[in-house]
C-alpha positions in Angstrom: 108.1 122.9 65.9 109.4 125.5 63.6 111.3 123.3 62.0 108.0 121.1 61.2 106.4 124.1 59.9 108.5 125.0 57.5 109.2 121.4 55.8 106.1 121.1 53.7 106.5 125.3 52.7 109.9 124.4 51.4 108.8 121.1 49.9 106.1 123.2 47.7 108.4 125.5 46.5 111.1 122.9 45.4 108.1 121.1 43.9 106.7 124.7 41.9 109.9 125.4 40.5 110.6 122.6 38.8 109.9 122.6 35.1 107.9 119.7 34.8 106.0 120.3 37.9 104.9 123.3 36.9 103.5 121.7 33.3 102.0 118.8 35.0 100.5 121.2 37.5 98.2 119.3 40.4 95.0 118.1 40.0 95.4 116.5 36.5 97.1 119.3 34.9 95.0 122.3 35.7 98.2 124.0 37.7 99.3 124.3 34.3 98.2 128.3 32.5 100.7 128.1 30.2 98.9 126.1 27.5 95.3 127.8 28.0 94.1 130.3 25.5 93.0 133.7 26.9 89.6 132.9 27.0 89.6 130.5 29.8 91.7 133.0 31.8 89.9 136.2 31.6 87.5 135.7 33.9 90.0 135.7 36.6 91.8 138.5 35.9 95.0 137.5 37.5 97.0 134.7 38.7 95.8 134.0 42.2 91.9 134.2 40.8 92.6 131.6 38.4 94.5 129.7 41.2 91.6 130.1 43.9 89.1 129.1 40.7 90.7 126.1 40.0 90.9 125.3 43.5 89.2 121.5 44.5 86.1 121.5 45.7 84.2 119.1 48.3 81.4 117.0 48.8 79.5 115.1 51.9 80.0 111.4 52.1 77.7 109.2 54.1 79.1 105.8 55.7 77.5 103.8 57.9 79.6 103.0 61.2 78.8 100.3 63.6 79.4 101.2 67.4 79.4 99.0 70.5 76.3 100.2 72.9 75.8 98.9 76.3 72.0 99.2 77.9 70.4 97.8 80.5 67.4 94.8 80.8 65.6 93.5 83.5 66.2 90.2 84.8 64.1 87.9 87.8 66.4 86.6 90.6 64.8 84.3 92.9 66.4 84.7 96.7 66.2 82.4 99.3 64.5 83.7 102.7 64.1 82.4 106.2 61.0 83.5 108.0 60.0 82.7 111.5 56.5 81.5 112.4 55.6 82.1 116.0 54.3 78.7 118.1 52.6 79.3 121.3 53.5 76.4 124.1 53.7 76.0 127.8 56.8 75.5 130.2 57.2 74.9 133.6 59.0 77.4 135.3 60.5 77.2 139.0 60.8 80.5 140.8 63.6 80.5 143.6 61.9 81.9 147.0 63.9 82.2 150.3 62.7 81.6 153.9 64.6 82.7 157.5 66.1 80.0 159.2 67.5 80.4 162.9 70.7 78.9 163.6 73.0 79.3 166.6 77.2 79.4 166.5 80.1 80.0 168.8 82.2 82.6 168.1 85.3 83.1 169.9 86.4 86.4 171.0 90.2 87.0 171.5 91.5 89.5 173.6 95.0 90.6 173.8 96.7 91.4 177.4 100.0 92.4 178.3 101.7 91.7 181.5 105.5 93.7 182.8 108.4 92.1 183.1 112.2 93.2 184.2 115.6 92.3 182.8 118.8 93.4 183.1 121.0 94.2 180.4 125.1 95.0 179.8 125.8 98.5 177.8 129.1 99.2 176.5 130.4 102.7 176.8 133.0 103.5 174.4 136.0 106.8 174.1 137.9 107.7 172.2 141.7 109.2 173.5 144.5 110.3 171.8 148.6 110.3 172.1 150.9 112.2 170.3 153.9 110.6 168.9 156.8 112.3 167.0 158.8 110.6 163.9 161.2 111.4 161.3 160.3 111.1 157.9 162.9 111.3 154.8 161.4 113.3 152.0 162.7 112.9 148.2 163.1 116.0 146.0 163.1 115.4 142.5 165.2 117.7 140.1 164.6 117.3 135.7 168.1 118.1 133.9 168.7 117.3 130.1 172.4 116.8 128.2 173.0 117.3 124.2 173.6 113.4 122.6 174.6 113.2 119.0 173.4 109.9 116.7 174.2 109.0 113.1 170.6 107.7 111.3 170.5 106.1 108.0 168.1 107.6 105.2 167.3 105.6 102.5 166.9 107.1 99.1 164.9 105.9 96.5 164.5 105.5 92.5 162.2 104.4 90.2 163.8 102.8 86.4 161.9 100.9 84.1 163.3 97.8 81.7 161.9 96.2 78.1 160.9 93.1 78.8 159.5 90.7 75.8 157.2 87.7 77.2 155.5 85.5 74.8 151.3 85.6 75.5 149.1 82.6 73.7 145.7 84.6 72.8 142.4 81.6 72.7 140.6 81.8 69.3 136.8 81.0 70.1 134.7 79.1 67.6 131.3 78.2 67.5 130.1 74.8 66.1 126.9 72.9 65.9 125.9 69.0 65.9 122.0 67.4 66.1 121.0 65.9 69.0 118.2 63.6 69.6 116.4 64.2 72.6 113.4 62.7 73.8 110.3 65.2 75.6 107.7 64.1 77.1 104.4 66.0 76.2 101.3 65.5 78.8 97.7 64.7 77.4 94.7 65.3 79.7 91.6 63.1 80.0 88.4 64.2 81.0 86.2 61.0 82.9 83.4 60.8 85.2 82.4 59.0 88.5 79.4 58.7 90.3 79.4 60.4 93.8 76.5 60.1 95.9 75.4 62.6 98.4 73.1 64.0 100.6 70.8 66.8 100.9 67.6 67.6 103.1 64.3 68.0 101.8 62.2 69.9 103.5 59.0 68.5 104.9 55.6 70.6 106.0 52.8 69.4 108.4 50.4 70.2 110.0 49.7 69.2 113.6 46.8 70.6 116.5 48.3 72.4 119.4 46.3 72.9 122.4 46.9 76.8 123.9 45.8 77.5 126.8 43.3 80.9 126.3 40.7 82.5 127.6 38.6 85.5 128.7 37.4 88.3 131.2 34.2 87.9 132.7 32.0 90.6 134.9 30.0 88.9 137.7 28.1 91.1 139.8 27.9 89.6 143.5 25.3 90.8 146.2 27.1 91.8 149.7 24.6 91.7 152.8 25.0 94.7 154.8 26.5 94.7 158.6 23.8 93.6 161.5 23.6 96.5 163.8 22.2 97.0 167.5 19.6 100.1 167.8 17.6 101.1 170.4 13.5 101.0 170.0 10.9 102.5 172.2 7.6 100.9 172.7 4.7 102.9 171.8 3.0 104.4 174.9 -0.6 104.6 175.9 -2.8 107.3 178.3 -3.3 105.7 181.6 -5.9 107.3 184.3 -4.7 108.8 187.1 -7.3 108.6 190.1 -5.7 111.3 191.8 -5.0 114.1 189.2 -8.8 113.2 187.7 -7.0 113.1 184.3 -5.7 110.6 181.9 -1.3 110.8 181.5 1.0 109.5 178.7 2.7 106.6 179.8 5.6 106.0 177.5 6.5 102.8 176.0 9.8 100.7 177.3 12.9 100.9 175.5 14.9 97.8 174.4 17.6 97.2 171.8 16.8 95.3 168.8 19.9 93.8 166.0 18.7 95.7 162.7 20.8 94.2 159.6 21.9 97.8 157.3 21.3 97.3 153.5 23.4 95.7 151.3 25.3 96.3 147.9 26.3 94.9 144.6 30.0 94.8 143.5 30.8 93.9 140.0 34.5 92.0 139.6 35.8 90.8 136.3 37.0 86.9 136.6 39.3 85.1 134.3 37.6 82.3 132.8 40.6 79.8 131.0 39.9 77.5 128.0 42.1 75.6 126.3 41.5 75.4 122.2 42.8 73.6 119.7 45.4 75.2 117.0 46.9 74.0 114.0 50.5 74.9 113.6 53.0 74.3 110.2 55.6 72.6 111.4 58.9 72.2 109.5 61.3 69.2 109.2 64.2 68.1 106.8 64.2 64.5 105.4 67.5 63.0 104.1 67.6 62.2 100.7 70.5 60.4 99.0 71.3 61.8 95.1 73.8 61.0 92.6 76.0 63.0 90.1 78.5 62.3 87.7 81.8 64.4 88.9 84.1 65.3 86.1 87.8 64.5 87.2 91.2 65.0 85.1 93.7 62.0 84.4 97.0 63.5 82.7 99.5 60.9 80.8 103.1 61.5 79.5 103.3 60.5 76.1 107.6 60.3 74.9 108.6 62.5 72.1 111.7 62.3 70.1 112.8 66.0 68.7 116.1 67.0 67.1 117.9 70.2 68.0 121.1 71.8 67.1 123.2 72.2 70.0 126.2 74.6 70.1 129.6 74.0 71.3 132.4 76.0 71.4 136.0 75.2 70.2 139.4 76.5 71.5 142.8 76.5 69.3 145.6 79.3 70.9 148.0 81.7 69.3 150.9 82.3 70.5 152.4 86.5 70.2 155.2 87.9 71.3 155.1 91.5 73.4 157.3 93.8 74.8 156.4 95.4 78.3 158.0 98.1 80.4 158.7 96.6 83.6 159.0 99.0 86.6 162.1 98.2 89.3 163.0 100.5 92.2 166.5 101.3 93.3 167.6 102.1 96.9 170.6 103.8 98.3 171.2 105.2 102.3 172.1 108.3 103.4 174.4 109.4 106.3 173.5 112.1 108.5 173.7 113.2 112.1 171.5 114.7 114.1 171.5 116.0 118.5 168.4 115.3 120.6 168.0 116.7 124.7 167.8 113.2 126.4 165.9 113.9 130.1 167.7 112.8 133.4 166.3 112.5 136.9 168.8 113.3 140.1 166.6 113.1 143.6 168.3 114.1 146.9 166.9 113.3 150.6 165.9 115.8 153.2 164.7 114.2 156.8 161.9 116.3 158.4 160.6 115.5 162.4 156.8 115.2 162.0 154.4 114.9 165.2 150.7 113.5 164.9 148.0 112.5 167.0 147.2 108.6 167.3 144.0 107.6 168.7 142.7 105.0 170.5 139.6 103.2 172.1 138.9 102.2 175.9 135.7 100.7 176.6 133.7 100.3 179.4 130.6 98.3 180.5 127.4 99.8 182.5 124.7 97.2 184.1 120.8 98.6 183.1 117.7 97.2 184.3 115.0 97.8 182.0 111.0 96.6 181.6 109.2 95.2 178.7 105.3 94.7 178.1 104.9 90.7 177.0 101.8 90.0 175.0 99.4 87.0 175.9 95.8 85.9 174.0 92.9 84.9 175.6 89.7 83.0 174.2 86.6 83.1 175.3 83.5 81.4 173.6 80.1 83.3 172.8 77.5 82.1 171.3 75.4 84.1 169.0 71.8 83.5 167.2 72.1 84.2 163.5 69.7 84.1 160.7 69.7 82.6 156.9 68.2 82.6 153.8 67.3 78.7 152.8 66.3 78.5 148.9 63.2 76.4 148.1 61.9 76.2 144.5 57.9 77.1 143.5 56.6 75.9 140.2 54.5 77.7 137.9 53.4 77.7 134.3 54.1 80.1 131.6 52.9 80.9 128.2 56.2 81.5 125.7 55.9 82.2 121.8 58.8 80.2 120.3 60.0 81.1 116.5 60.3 77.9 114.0 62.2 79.0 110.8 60.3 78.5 107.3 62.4 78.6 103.8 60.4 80.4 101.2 62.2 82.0 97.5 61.2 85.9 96.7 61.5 86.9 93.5 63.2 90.4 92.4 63.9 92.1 89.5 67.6 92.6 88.9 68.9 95.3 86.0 71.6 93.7 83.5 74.1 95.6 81.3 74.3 93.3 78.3 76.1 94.8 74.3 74.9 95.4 71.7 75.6 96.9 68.1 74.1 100.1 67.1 74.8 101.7 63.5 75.8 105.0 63.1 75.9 107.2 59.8 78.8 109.3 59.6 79.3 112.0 57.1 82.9 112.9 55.8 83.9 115.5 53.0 85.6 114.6 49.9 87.9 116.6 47.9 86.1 116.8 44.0 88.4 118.1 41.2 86.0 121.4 39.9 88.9 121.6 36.6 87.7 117.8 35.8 84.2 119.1 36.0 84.0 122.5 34.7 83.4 122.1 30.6 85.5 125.2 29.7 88.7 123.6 31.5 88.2 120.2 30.2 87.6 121.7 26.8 89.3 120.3 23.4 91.1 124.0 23.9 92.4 123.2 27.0 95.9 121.7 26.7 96.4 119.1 29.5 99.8 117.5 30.0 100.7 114.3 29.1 99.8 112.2 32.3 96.6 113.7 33.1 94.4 112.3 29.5 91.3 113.5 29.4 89.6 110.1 30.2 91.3 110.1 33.2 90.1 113.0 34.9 87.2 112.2 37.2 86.6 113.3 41.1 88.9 111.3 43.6 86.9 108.3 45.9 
């Protein structure tokens, strides 16, 4: 990076201090002050003024740019939807109901019963005894000596010398040629035709047909219940009666009996269902078959023969025969005598009898006579009968209502948003470097003294 930044400081002051660089100056001879009279240079007192005053100046550029712009635009998509239209219709529906049936079975019952029984059996009874018996038993003792043995051995001894050897090699010499060959390609051409292929599709068909449903409605009917007949005793009005021997006239009361009175009634209201059946027209929805033809693009593809020529390399061989000289490598071998003692390991083993007593045993067996009992299992059956009851299925039919759903296609618009491009101009503004030597009069003066590539036609601001 340092190195960058110093390349084009360098570069200016190679470029300063040579002579004719510093005549021509930059900008079209206005780095030149050598030729200028006083009075153009006074204003700026000193060097770096009339450097910074002859500076270039810059002005603003407009150009139109054209950029790439997406936006978005609204667009109608028509969907396909399936609705369902309800249809009201009657089924017959069986119910499952259960009543009890009595049946009778025989069950067996098993019982298990055991009866004794005797048997005698033959137990061994085994012992064990033991005898002692003496023997004589010879026991080896081993003993490990060693003795000095002296043995010649052959070394070998080995050296590595090396010989000239001259061997002719032949060296190949590769060279590559070319011939034309005619070779025949085949190149494919493609053919677009047509064929007519029918198919099918279903067109749907609407209509209209009168469904009877089976409605109706709650009615209030008010319905006049007599009241109960009761019994209830009534008396007979009485009348005065004259008594001869009192001189006066006595009550004499009526006779009771019992009379069937009927209590008053009542009204009850009930609500009663009242069914009608009425007529409905439901859209009903079926696909006809329609056969249609289309022309179906296919693809034939022919080899048509082409004859090209092409240069085809092939390589030549021719051998050269040199003669080399190579240091073979050959070992010599001699052997070497020397002696050398090893310990070589005997064995001597010597007997020693010993008298040794052990125990032997042995088995005697004896048999014992047991009588012993066992419990022998028998089955026995015996039949019951028992009453049981079951639920036998019988159906009941009965009608219900339902609401089935019959699909209907219909298309739905919606507005979909689209990104499309487009071109938008754009004005961009850029500054230009303008020569202010070339422009000011007093540089470009008749006393100005411009060098002799920068003419005073010449000097204009840069594009």
């Amino acid at each position: 990076m340092k190195r960058k930044m110093w390349m084009p400081i360098l570069a200016a002051i190679l470029w300063w201090s040579t002579p004719d660089a510093a005549d021509a100056g930059a900008f079209c001879g206005v780095g030149g002050y050598d030729d200028c009279p006083p009075g153009c240079c006074a204003p700026s007192g000193d060097y770096c003024q009339a450097r910074v005053t002859h500076c270039p100046s810059y002005k603003t550029v407009h150009e139109t740019v054209w950029e790439t712009e997406e936006y978005c635009c609204p667009q109608t998509v028509y969907d396909t939807c399936v609705e369902k239209v309800p249809v009201t219709c009657t089924r017959t529906v069986y119910d499952t109901c259960y009543r009890d049936e009595c049946y009778t079975v025989c069950k067996p019952c098993y019982k298990t019963c055991y009866r004794t029984e005797c048997y005698t059996v033959k137990k061994p009874c085994y012992k064990t005894c033991y005898r002692t018996v003496c023997c004589k038993v010879r026991k080896p003792c081993y003993k490990t000596c060693y003795r000095d043995v002296c043995f010649t051995v052959c070394r070998p001894c080995y050296k590595t010398c090396y010989r000239d050897v001259c061997c002719t090699v032949r060296k190949p010499c590769y060279k590559t040629c070319y011939r034309d060959v005619c070779c025949t390609t085949y190149r494919t051409e493609y053919d677009t035709c047509y064929r007519d292929v029918c198919y099918t599709v279903c067109r749907p068909v609407t209509e209209t047909r009168c469904v009877d449903v089976c409605c109706g409605e709650w009615k209030t009917v008010s319905q006049y219940i007599p009241g109960p007949v009761v019994e209830r005793c009534v008396q007979d009005p009485g009348h005065l009666v004259w008594d001869p021997n009192g001189c006066c006239c006595t009550y004499d009361p009526g006779c009771c009996r019992t009379v069937k009175v009927q209590c008053p009634g009542r009204t009850v209201c009930r609500k009663v269902w009242c069914p009608k059946i009425v007529k409905k027209e439901v859209c009903c929805t079926r696909y006809v078959q329609e056969v249609k033809h289309c022309r179906v693009p296919y693809t034939v593809c022919r080899q048509v023969p082409c004859t090209t020529t092409k240069r085809v390399p092939y390589t030549t061989c021719t051998w050269t025969c040199e003669t080399r000289v190579k240091r073979v490598p050959y070992t010599t071998c001699h052997m070497v005598r020397e002696t050398c003692t090893k310990k070589v390991p005997y064995t001597t083993c010597t007997w020693h009898e010993e008298c040794v007593s052990k125990r032997v045993p042995y088995t005697t067996c004896t048999w014992t006579c047991e009588t012993r009992t066992k419990c022998v299992p028998y089955t026995t059956c015996e039949m019951r009968t028992e009453t049981r009851t079951r639920k036998v299925p019988y159906c009941v039919p009965r009608q219900v209502c339902e609401t089935r759903y019959v699909s209907r296609t219909k298309c739905v618009p919606r507005t979909v948003m689209v990104k499309k491009t487009r071109c938008v101009p754009r004005v961009v503004c850029r500054q230009v470097p303008v020569d202010p030597g070339c422009a000011a009069p007093t540089c470009c003066a008749p006393t100005c003294v411009a060098p002799a590539q920068c003419a005073a036609p010449t000097c204009e601001a840069p594009h």
